[in-house]
Each structure stands twice: as C-alpha cells, then as structure tokens.
C-alpha positions in Angstrom: 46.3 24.8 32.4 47.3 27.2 35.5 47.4 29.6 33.0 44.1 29.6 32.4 42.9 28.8 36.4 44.9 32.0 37.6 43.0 34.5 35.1 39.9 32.9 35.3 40.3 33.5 39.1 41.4 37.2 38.0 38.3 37.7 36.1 36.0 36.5 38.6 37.7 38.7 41.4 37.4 41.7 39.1 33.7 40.7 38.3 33.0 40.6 42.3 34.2 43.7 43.4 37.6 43.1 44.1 39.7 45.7 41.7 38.0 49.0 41.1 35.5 49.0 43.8 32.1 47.2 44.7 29.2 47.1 42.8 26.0 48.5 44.3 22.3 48.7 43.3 21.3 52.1 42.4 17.6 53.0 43.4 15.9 56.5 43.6 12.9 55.5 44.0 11.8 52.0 46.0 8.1 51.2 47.6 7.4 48.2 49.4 5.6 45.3 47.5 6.1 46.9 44.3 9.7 46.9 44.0 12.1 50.1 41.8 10.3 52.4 40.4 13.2 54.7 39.4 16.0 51.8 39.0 19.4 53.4 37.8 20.5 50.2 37.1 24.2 50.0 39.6 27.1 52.0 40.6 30.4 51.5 41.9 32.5 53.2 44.6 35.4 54.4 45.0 37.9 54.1 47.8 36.4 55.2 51.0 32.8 54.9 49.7 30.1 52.0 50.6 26.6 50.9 49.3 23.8 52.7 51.1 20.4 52.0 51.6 18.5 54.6 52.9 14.7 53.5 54.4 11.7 56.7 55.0 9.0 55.4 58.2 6.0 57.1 58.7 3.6 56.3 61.0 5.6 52.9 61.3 4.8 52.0 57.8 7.5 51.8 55.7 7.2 54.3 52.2 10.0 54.0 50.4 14.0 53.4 50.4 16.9 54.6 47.9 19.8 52.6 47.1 23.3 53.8 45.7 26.8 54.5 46.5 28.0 57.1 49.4 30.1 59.8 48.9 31.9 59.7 52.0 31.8 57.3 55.6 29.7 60.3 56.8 26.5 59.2 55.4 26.7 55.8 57.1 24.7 54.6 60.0 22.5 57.8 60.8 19.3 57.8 62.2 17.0 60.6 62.7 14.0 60.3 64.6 10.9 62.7 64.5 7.2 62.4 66.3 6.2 60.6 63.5 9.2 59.7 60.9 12.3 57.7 61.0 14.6 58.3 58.5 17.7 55.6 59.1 20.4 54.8 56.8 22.5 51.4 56.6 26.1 50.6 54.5 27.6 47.8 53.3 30.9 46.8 51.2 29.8 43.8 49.7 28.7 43.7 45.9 24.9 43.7 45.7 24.5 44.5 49.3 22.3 47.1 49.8 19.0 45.5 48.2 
C-alpha cells in the first residue's frame, strides 16, 4: 500500500512541474475577449527559465499578449514605456502561470 502512495505522489510531482521543469502556456498570438488565436499548445523550461507573459498597450487599450517560456532571467519584469505604448512583461514559476 505505501508502495503505491509514494509513486503515486511521484507521478503527481512529475505531472506538476516538479522534475524537468514547469509547464507553461504557449501563446503567439492572444487578443482580449477572444482568447488564442495562435495557441502552441505548452512548453517547458529549463533550469534558469520562467513562464512569461508579455502584454502590448496602446492608447490604454489592451491589443494583445504572448505567452511562453523565457530563455534567460533577462526577459523578466521589463517595462518600456512610449508616448503612446506600454510594452511590460511579467514571469512566473508556477505550472500554468502565465495565462
């Protein structure tokens, strides 16, 4: 009976994230009240990544995000601000985070 407790705890760890890196939503395309328009389904990182989502404002209307893995810390928390557009990035290291 622990047998079977222990892997099923294994499985679920490995199913969440835990071994081999997080599992994040992969978007290239995302508009508001519509949803993914180019969904690539997930990805996972790697040691040192996180799950991104990346947000586009114009005018203060929000036109679209993308959703996927980083390559590096780097691309974390930026935000750049024009006269009119706000381009602003957020990570995560959750599984399903970046939604």
């Amino acid at each position: 009976m622990r047998r079977i407790v222990f892997s099923g705890a294994f499985i679920l760890v490995c199913l969440l994230g835990g071994v081999g890196g997080v599992i994040c939503r992969s978007c290239n395309l995302s508009i508001p009240f519509h949803g993914c328009l180019l969904d690539f389904g997930t990805c996972r990182t790697k040691p040192g990544q996180y799950c991104i989502k990346e947000v586009h404002i114009k005018g203060g209307i929000q036109w679209y995000s993308v959703q996927g893995c980083t390559e590096s810390q780097d691309e974390c928390f930026k935000r750049i601000v024009t006269t009119y557009e706000i381009h602003s990035t957020h990570c995560c290291h959750r599984p399903l985070c970046n939604f």
